[in-house]
C-alpha atoms as one frame of an Amber mdcrd trajectory, in Angstrom:
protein
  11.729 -20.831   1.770   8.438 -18.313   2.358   9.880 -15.166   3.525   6.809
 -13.484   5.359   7.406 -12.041   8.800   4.346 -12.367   9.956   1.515 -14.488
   8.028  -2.267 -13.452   9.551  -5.192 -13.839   8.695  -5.678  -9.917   7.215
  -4.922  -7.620   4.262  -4.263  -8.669   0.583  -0.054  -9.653   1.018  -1.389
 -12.371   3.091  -3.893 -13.875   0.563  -0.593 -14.154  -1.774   1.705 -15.618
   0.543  -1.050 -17.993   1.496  -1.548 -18.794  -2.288   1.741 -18.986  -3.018
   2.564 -21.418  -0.276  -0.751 -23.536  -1.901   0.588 -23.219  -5.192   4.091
 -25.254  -4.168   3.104 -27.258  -1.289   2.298 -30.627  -3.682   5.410 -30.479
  -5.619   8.149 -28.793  -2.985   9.189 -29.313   0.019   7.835 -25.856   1.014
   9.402 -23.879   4.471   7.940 -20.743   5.818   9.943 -18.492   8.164   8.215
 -16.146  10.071   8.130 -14.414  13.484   5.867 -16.127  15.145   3.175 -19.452
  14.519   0.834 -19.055  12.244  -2.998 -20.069  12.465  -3.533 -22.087   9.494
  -6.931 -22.605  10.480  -7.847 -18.807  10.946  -5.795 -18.157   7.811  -8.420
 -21.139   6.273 -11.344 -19.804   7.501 -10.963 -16.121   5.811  -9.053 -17.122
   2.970 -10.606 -20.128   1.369  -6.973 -21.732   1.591  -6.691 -25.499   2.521
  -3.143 -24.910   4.080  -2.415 -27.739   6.653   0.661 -27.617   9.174   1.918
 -31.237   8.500   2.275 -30.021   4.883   5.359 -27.566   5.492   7.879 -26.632
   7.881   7.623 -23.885   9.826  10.666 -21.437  10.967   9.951 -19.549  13.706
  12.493 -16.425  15.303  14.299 -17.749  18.333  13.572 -16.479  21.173  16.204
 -14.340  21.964  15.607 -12.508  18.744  11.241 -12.169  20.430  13.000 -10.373
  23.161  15.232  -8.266  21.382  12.140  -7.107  19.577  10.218  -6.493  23.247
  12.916  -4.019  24.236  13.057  -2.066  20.827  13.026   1.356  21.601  11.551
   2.576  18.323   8.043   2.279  17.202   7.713  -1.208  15.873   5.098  -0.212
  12.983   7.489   2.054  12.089  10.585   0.821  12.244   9.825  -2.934  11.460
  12.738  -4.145  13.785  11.425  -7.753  13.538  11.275  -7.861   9.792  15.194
  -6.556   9.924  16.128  -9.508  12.683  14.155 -11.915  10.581  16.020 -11.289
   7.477  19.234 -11.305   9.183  18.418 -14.673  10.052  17.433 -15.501   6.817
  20.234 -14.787   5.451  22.342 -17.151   7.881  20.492 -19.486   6.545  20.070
 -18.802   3.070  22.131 -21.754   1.539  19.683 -24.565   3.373  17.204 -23.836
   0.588  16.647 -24.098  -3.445  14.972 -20.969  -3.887  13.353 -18.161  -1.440
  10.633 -15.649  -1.828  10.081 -12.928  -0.238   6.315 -12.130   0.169   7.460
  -8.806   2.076   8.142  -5.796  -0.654  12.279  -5.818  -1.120  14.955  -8.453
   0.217  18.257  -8.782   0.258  19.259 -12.326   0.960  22.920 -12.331   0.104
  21.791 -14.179  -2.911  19.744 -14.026  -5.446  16.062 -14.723  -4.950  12.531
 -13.899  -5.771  10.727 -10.733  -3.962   6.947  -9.964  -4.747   5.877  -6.445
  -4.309   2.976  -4.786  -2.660   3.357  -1.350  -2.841   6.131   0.920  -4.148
   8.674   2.378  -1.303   6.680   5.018  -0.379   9.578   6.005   2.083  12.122
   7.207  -0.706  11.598  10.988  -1.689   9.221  11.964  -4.005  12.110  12.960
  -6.860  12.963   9.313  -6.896  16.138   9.668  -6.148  18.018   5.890  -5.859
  19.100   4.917  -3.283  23.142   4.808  -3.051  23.775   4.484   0.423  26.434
   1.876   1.656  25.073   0.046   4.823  28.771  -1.216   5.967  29.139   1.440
   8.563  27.082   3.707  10.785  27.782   7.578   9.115  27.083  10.847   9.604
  25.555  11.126   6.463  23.651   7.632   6.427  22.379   8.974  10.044  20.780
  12.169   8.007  19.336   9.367   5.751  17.599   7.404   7.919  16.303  10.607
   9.547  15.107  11.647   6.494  13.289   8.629   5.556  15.567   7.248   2.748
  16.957   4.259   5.018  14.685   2.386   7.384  16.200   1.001  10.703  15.104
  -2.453   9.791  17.898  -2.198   6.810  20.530  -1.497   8.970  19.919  -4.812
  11.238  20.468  -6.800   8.497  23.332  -4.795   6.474  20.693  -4.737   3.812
  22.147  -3.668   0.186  20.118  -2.117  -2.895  22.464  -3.349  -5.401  22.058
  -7.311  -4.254  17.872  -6.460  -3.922  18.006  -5.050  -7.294  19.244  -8.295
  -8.674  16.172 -10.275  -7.453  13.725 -11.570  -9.649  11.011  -9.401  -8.734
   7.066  -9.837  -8.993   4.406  -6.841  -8.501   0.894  -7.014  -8.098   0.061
  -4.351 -10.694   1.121  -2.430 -13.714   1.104   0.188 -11.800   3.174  -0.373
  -8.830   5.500  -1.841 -11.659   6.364   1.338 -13.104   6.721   2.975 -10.035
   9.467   0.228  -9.401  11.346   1.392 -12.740  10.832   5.145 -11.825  12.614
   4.397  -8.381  15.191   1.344  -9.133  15.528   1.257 -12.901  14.694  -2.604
 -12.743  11.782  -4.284 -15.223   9.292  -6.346 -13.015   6.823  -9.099 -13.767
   3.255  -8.551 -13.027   1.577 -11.201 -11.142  -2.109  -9.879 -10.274  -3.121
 -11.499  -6.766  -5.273 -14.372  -6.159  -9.086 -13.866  -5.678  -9.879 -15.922
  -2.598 -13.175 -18.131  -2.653 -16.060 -18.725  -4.694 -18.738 -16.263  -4.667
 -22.436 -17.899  -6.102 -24.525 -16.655  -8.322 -27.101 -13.868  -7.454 -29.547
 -12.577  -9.514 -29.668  -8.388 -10.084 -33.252  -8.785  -8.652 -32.495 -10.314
  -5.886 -29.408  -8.013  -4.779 -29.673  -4.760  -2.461 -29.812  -1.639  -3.654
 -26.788  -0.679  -1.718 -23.265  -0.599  -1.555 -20.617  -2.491  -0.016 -16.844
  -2.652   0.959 -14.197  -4.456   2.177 -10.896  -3.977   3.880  -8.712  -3.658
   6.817  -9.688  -1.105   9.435  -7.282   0.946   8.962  -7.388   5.064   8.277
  -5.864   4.983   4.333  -9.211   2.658   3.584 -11.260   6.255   3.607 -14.290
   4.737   5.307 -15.442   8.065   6.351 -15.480   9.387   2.819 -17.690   6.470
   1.916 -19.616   7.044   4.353 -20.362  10.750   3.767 -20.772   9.376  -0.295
 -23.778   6.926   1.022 -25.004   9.511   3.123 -25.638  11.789   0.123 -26.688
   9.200  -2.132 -29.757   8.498   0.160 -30.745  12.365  -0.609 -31.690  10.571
  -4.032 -31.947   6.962  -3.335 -33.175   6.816  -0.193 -32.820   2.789   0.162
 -28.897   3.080  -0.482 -27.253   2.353   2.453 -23.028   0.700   2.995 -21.887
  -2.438   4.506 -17.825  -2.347   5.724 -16.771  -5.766   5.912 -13.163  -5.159
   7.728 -10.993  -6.907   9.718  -9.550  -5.418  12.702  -5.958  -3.821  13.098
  -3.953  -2.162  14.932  -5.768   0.611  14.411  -8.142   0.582  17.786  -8.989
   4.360  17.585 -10.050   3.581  14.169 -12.401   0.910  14.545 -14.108   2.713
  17.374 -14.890   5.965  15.287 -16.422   3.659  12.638 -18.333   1.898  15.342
 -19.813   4.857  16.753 -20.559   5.928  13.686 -22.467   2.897  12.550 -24.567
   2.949  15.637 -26.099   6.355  14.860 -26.611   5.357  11.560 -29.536   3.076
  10.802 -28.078   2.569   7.122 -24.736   2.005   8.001 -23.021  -1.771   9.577
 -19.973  -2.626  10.099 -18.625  -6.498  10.106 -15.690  -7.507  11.535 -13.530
 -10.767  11.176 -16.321 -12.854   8.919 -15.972 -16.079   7.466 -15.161 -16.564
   4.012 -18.699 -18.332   3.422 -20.196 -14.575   5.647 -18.353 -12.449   3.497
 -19.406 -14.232  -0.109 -23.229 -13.877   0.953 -22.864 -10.450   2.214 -21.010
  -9.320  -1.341 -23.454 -10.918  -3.570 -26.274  -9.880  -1.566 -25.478  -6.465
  -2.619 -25.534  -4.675  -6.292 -22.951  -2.094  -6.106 -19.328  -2.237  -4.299
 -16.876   0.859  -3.807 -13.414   1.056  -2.606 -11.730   4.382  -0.621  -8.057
   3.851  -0.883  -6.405   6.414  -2.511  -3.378   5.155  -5.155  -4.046   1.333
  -3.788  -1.138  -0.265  -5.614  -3.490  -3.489  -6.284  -6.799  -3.277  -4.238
  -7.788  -7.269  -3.846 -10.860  -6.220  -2.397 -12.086  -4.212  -5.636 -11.395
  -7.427  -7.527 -13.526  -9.793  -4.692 -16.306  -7.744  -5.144 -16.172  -6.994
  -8.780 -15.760 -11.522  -8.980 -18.887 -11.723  -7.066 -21.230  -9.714  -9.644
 -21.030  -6.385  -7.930 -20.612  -2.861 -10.131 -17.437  -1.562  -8.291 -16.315
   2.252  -7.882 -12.963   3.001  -7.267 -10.891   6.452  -6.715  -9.097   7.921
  -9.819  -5.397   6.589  -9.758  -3.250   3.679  -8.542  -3.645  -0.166  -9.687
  -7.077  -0.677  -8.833  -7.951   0.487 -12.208  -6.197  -2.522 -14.481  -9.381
  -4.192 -12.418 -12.563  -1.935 -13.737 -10.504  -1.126 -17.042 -10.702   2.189
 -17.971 -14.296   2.865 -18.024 -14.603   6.676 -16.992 -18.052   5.704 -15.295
 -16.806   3.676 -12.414 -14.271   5.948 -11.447 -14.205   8.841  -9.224 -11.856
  11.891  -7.869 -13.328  13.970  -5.254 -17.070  13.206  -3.260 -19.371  15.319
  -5.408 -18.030  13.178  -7.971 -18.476   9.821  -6.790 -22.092  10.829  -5.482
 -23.250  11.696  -9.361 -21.770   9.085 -11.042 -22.946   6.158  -8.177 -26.799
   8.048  -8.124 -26.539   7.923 -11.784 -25.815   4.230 -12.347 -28.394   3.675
  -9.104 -31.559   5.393 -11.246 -30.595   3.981 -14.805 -31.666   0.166 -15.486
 -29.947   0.236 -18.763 -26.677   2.142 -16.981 -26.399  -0.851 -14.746 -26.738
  -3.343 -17.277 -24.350  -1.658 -19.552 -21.576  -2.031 -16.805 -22.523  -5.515
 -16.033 -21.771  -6.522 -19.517 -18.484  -4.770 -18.931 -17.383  -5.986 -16.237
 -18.709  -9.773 -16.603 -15.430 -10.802 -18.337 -13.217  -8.913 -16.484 -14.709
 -11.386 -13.064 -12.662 -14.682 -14.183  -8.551 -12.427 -15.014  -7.872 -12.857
 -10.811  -8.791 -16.540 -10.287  -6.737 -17.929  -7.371  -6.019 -21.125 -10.311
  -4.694 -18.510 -12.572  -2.695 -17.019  -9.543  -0.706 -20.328  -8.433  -0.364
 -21.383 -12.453   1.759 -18.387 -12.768   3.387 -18.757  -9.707   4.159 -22.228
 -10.537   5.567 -21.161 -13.534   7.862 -18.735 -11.848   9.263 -20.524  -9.197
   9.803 -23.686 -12.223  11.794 -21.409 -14.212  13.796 -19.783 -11.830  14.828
 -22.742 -10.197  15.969 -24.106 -13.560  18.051 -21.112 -14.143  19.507 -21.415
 -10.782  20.102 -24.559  -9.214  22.568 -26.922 -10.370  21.892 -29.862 -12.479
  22.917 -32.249  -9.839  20.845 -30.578  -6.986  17.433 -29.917  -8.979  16.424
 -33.835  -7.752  16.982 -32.269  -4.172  14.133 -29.538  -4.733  10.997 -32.199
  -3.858  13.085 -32.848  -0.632  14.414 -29.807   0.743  12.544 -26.722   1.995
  11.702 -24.564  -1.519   9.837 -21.303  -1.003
């Protein structure tokens, strides 16, 4: 079973769940449970996936549980009540299946199962302290917890428990976030970089824009602003830079409207929303230069996308985008003034640009969506061979496997 509470067409931890479920689909019988049904043909059309509903079986909440979740008295974003009644289902259900993954940061399943990270838990303090709370009964002191952001409300819901989650086999999507992981839990992980979705042609230097482009969820942590106000002093120099978002919306409304207004007063600036896969490989390769906002971005699939399709990316100083780029001090950046010299630099130099292009060129082909499901493959193979008993592994091409 697919663990994913809710499997849209947006942000990078759906472009692995939908690559994990295409890795398995041909040789398990592959279940997803989520909260609600999923658009395989949206999913399709932004992901370059080929996911078909008649291929899997798909586990929807009940509807009681849909309106538990419509009377939830706590923020929803915040609290994640639905992931919390989701898992709790899981869990009743957790010996119907081979093997299940979470694609959803930590799980506890009451057994032991797979769990692919996104992102470090941002919620627990910043001294790292870990986590030792018990979950059997409501306390005084596990009240001060939650309070204080070392227990999320979802956990309780499903009388979630560290010391089971820590016994997962547990996948990241960077170095980075790895080590965070062993700073926090004390557990080793397994880096599995995520998939680069789609095939981006071909496009000669000469015949790409002088510009910049970037790609991500509307959402405030993306820094949009900041890349705008870098464009917007780049064109001091250069005046034919300009920046091209390519987002998808969110549930950040506010958000998208700023950057709307702000693209309409700017004759340099556009904004796309919600473009095809084919729309959003033309618009990358029709551009020379990419650059990403997103401070500490445990992964950053969108600096990868853009760095596949031929573009010279620049990134903030810090998180996992940088096992992308490598280490090359000249793509990276940590405040604006920075960003604007090194970007106008590269911009003005012919023999700068072509330097980094023979840099990054065989860095394009280490986050293949191939390369993704062979090592997911792999994984789930080995795993199940530790774990299922001899006389049931003929049962894992006939019973859900996620």
């Amino acid at each position: 079973m697919v663990f994913q509470p809710y499997l849209t067409a947006s942000g990078g931890g759906n472009v692995v769940a939908a690559y994990i479920i295409e890795a398995l689909k041909n040789e398990y019988a592959v279940s997803i449970l989520t909260w609600e049904p999923v658009d395989f043909d949206e999913i399709n059309r932004l992901f370059g996936s080929s996911l078909k509903r008649s291929e899997l079986s798909a586990i929807t909440a009940p509807r009681l549980l849909t309106l538990l979740a419509k009377v939830n008295p706590l923020n929803p974003v915040l609290s994640s009540f639905e992931r919390g009644l989701l898992l709790r289902l899981c869990k009743k259900m957790r010996n119907d299946f081979d093997v299940i993954i979470s694609v959803n940061n930590e799980a506890d399943f009451d057994r032991r199962g797979i769990q692919y990270f996104h992102e470090p838990p941002y919620w627990i303090s910043e001294s790292h302290e870990k986590p030792t709370l018990s979950l059997s009964r409501l306390s005084r002191h596990s009240l001060s917890t939650l309070f204080r952001g070392e227990l999320r409300p979802w956990m309780r819901l499903c009388d979630f428990s560290f010391e089971r989650m820590k016994h997962n086999l547990t996948l990241v999507n960077s170095k980075w976030t790895g080590r965070k992981l062993k700073e926090i839990y004390g557990f080793e992980s397994k880096t599995v970089y995520p998939p680069v979705a789609g095939d981006f042609p071909e496009v000669p230097w000469g015949q790409r824009e002088n510009g910049l482009v970037c790609i991500g969820r509307i959402i405030p942590s993306k820094n949009f602003e900041t890349l705008i106000e870098i464009t917007a002093r780049v064109r001091r120099t250069v005046p034919e830079a300009h920046l091209h978002i390519i987002g998808t919306k969110d549930e950040s409304r506010a958000y998208l409207k700023r950057l709307q207004r702000l693209a309409k007063d700017r004759a340099w600036l556009t904004l796309s929303e919600n473009v095809t896969r084919r729309e959003l490989e033309g618009l990358v390769t029709s551009h020379r230069y990419g650059i990403h906002g997103m401070v500490n971005e445990p992964f950053g699939i969108a600096v990868a996308e853009m760095m596949h399709a031929g573009c010279i990316v620049f990134v903030p100083r810090g998180g996992g985008q940088h096992e992308i780029i490598g280490a090359d001090d000249r793509l990276t950046f940590g405040t604006v003034d920075e960003a604007v010299r090194k970007i106008t630099r590269v911009m003005q130099n012919r023999d700068e640009q072509d330097s980094l292009r023979k840099y990054l060129r065989p860095k394009r082909t280490q986050f293949s969506k191939e390369r993704f499901m062979r090592q997911i493959q792999q994984v789930v193979e080995g795993f199940a061979d530790a774990h299922c008993p001899p006389d049931a592994m003929t049962l894992t091409r006939s019973r859900p496997l996620g």
